[in-house]
C-alpha positions in Angstrom: -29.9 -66.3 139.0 -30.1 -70.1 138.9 -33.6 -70.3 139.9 -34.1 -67.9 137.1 -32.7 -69.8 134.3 -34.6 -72.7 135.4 -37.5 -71.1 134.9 -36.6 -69.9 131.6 -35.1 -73.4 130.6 -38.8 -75.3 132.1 -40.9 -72.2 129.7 -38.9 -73.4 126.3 -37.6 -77.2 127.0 -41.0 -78.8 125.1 -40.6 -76.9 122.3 -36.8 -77.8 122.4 -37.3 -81.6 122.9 -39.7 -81.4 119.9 -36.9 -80.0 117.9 -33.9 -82.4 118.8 -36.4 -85.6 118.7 -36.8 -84.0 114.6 -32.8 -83.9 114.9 -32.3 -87.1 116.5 -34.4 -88.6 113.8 -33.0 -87.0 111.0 -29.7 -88.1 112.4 -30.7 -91.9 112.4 -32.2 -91.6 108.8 -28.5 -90.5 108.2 -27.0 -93.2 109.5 -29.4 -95.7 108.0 -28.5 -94.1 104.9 -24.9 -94.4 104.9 -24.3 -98.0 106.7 -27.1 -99.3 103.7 -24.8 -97.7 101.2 -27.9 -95.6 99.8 -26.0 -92.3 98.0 -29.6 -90.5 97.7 -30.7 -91.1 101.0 -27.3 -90.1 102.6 -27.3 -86.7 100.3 -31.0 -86.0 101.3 -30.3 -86.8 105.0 -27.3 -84.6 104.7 -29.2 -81.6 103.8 -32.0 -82.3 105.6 -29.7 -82.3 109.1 -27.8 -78.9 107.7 -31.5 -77.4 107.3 -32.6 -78.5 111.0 -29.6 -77.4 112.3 -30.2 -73.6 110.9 -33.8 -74.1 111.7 -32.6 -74.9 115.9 -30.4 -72.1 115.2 -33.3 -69.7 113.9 -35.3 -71.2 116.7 -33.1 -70.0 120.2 -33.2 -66.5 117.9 -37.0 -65.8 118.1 -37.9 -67.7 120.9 -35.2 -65.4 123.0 -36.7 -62.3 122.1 -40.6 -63.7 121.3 -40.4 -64.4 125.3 -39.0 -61.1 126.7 -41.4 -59.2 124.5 -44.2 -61.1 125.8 -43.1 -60.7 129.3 -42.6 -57.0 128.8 -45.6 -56.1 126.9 -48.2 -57.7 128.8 -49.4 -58.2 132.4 -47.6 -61.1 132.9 -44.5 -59.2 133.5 -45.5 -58.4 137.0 -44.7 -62.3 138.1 -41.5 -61.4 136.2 -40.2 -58.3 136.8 -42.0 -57.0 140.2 -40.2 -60.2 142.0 -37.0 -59.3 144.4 -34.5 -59.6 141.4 -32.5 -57.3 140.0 -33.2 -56.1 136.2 -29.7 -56.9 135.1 -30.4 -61.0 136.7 -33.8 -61.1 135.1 -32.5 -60.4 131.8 -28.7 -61.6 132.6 -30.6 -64.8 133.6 -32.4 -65.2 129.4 -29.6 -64.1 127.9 -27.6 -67.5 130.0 -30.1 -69.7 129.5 -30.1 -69.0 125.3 -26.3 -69.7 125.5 -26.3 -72.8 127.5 -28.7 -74.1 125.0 -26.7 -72.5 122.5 -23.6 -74.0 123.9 -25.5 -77.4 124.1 -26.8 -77.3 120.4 -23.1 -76.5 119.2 -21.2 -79.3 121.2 -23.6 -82.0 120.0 -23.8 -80.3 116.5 -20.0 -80.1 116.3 -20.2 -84.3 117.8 -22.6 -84.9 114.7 -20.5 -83.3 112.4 -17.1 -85.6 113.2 -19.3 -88.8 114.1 -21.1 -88.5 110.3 -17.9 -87.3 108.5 -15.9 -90.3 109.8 -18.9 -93.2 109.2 -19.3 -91.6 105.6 -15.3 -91.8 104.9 -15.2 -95.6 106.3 -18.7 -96.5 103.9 -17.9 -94.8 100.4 -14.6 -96.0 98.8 -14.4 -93.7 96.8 -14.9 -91.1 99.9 -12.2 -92.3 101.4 -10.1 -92.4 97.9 -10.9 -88.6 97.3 -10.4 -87.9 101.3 -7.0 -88.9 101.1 -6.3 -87.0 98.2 -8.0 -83.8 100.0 -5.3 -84.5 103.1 -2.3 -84.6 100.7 -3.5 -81.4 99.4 -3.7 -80.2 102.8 -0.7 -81.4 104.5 1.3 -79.5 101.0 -0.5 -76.1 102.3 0.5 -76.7 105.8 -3.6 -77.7 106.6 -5.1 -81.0 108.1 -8.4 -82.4 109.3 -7.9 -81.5 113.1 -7.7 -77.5 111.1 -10.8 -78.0 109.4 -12.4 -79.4 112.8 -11.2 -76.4 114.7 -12.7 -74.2 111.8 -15.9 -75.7 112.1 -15.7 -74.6 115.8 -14.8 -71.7 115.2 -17.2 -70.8 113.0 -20.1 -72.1 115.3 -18.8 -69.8 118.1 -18.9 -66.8 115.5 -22.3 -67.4 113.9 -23.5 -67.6 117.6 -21.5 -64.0 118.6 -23.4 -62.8 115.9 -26.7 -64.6 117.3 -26.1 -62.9 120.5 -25.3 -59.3 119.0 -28.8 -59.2 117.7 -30.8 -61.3 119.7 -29.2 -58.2 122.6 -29.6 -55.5 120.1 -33.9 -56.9 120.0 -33.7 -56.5 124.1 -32.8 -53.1 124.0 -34.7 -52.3 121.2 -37.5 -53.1 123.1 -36.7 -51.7 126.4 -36.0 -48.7 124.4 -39.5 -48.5 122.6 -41.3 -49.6 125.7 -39.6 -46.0 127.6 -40.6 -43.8 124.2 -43.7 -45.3 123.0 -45.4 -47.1 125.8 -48.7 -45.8 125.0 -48.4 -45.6 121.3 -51.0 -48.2 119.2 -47.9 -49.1 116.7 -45.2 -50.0 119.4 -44.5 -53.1 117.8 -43.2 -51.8 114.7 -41.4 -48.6 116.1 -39.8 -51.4 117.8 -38.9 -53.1 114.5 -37.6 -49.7 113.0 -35.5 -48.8 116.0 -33.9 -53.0 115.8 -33.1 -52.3 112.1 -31.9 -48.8 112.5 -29.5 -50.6 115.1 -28.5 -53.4 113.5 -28.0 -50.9 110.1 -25.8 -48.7 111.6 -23.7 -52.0 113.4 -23.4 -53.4 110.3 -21.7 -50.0 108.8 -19.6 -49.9 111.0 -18.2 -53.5 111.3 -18.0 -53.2 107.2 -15.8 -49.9 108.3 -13.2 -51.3 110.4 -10.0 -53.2 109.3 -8.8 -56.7 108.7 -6.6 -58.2 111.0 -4.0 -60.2 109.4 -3.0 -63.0 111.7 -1.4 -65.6 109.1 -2.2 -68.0 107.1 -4.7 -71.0 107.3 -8.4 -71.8 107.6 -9.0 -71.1 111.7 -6.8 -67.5 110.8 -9.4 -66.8 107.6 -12.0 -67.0 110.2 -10.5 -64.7 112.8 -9.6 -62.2 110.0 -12.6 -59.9 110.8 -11.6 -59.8 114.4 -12.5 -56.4 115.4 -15.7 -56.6 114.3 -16.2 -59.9 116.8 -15.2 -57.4 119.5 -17.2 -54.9 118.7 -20.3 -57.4 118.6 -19.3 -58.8 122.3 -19.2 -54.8 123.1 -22.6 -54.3 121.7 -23.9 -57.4 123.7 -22.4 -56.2 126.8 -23.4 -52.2 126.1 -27.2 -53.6 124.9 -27.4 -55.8 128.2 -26.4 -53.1 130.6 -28.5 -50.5 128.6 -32.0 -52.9 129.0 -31.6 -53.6 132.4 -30.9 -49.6 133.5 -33.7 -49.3 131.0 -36.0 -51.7 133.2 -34.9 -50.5 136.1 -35.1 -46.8 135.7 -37.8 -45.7 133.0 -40.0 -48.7 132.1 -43.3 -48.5 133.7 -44.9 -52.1 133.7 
């Protein structure tokens, strides 16, 4: 499985340097921004790192399922998938490697966040005015800056459940279109159809399940929709084991 990953991880890292040098540099024209005091530099820098950061985001997406289509549509997926490994630790093995990088991307993200918050409170005064305010407004509602940290987190984790529930529902669209149509001259957009017949119907029916009331706050807003998280890690785990018996079974490479 490691040796997998590896592999996986040495196919994408140039691609992913190129992208966190952008980020890196982005992240310095921030800083530059805010220790020279310049408000329009800092705003454009600002939205310029929350654009990159959905762009890396958008990124992991495609290039996850760009490389397992590849692999499965092409003879290159003999050096793949005719090697003495298991269907479920060939795909197990992606699906890892995207959330290590994911889990990478989020911590330093998440770093970013608290590291440029903090330098922008101590260089604006009237920031830091304003951000005192906000915490007396908090603190009154029962709320501080370690909840609005935590909610942050949160909300990384969710966006990337959600990553994972369709980047897994694209895998087993795939698998699924390679078994059907595996001679048919428009495979690649039967596969589209089946993805977004999938991801149609999983969005019905996480609109059709309840709210969970858990409280009061900003990490408890988040967790609200808490079924529907489960059934997404249910999906991912359903998708995963239905593409590898897939593989295994009825794909003919």
């Amino acid at each position: 499985m490691l040796k997998l990953m590896k592999y996986e991880f040495k196919r994408s890292v140039t691609t992913l340097i190129i992208l966190y040098v952008v980020i890196a540099a982005l992240e310095g024209f921030s800083l530059y921004s805010m220790f020279a005091k310049n408000n329009i530099g800092t705003v454009i820098s600002f939205s310029l790192l929350i654009l990159g950061g959905f762009a890396v985001m958008i990124f992991i997406f495609v290039m996850a399922i760009q490389s397992y289509s590849k692999e499965l549509s092409s003879k290159y997926s003999y050096m793949i998938f005719m090697t003495p490994n298991s269907t479920y630790k060939i795909i197990g093995s992606k699906l890892l490697t995207t959330g290590f990088v994911a889990l990478v991307t989020t911590v330093v993200a998440c770093l970013l966040i608290v590291l440029d918050f903090n330098i922008f409170i101590s260089q604006f005064t009237d920031v830091r005015n304003a951000k005192e305010s906000i915490e007396q407004a908090l603190a009154y509602r029962g709320y501080n800056l370690g909840n609005l940290y935590l909610s942050i987190l949160v909300y990384c984790i969710v966006i990337w459940i959600g990553i994972f529930m369709w980047i897994s529902l694209a895998y087993f669209s795939i698998t699924l279109s390679a078994t059907a149509f595996s001679n048919k001259r428009f495979r690649g957009v039967l596969t589209f159809l089946i993805f977004i017949a999938l991801g149609y119907a999983m969005s019905r029916l996480s609109s059709a399940l309840p709210s969970v009331d858990i409280g009061t706050g900003l990490v408890n807003t988040l967790l609200t929709p808490l079924y529907s998280y489960i059934v997404d890690i249910v999906t991912i785990i359903l998708a995963f084991l239905g593409s590898s018996l897939l593989l295994d079974k009825k794909v003919s490479l």
